[in-house]
N, C-alpha and C positions, 0 to 999 in steps of 0.2 A: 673627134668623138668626145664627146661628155663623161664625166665620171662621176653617178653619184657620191658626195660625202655630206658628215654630219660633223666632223670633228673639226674645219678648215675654219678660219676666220683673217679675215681683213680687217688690220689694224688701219686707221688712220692716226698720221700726227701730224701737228703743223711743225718746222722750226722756219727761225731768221734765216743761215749760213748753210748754203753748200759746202761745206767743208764739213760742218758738222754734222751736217747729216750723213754723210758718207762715215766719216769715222765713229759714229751713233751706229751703222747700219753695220759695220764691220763689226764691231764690239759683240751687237747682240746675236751674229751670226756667229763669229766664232766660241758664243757658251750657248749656242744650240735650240738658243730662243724664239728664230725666226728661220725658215727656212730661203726667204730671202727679200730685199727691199727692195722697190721701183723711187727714185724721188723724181720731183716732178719741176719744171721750170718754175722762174716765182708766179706767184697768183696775189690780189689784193685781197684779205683778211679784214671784212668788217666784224666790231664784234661788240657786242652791248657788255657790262662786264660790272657789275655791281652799280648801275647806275650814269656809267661814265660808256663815254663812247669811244671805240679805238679802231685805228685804221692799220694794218700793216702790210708790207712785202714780207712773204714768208714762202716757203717752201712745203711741199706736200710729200712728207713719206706713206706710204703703200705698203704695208707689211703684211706679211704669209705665213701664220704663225698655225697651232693649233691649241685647242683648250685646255689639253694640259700644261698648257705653255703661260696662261693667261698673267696668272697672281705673279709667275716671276717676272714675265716680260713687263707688267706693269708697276712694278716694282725696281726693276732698274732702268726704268724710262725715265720714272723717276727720280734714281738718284744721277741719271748721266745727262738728260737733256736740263740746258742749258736756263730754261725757265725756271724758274718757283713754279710753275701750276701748269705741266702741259697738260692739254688736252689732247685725249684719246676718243678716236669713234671705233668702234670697234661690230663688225658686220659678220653675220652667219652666212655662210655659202652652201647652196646646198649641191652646186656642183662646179668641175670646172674641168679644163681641157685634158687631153689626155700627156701634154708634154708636164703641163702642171703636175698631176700625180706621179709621173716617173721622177719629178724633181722631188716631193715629199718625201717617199717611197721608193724610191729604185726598180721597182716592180709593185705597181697598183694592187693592194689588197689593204682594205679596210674593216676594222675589227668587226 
């Protein structure tokens, strides 16, 4: 079953290291930031980047955050991930399953 929400947002981020991502994803789970991260095996990262061109192995975090979440999650993304300049994508959901919301929520009820 679907559940609508308005509040829910899908972070993306690249890193290099499985390892850091893992203890990136523990960190921002345990100050409440994230309700929880997916990483993903490596993928190749093309990326045009001020005129230069750059190729990487990187890693794909998947983050479950919500918007009152934003300014701080993206604020110690930045001071923890391991880049100078990660890049965030960051997506609205306007729903999702119903084990999803008992993970946010404990019992689905949205303001």
């Amino acid at each position: 079953m679907l559940v609508p929400t308005t509040k829910l947002r899908l972070v993306m981020v690249m890193i290099d290291r499985h390892e850091e991502a893992v203890q990136l994803i523990q960190t921002l789970m345990s100050e409440q930031l994230i309700y929880f991260g997916v990483i993903s095996p490596p993928v190749y990262t093309l990326l045009g980047w001020h005129g230069m061109a750059r190729e990487a192995k990187e890693h794909t975090m998947w983050l479950l955050s919500s918007v009152d979440h934003l300014n701080d999650l993206e604020r110690r993304i930045d001071e923890l991930h391991p880049s100078d300049n990660p890049i965030l994508l960051i997506l609205p959901l306007s729903e999702v399953s119903s084990p999803v919301a008992t993970i946010v929520t404990g019992s689905w009820q949205e303001d």
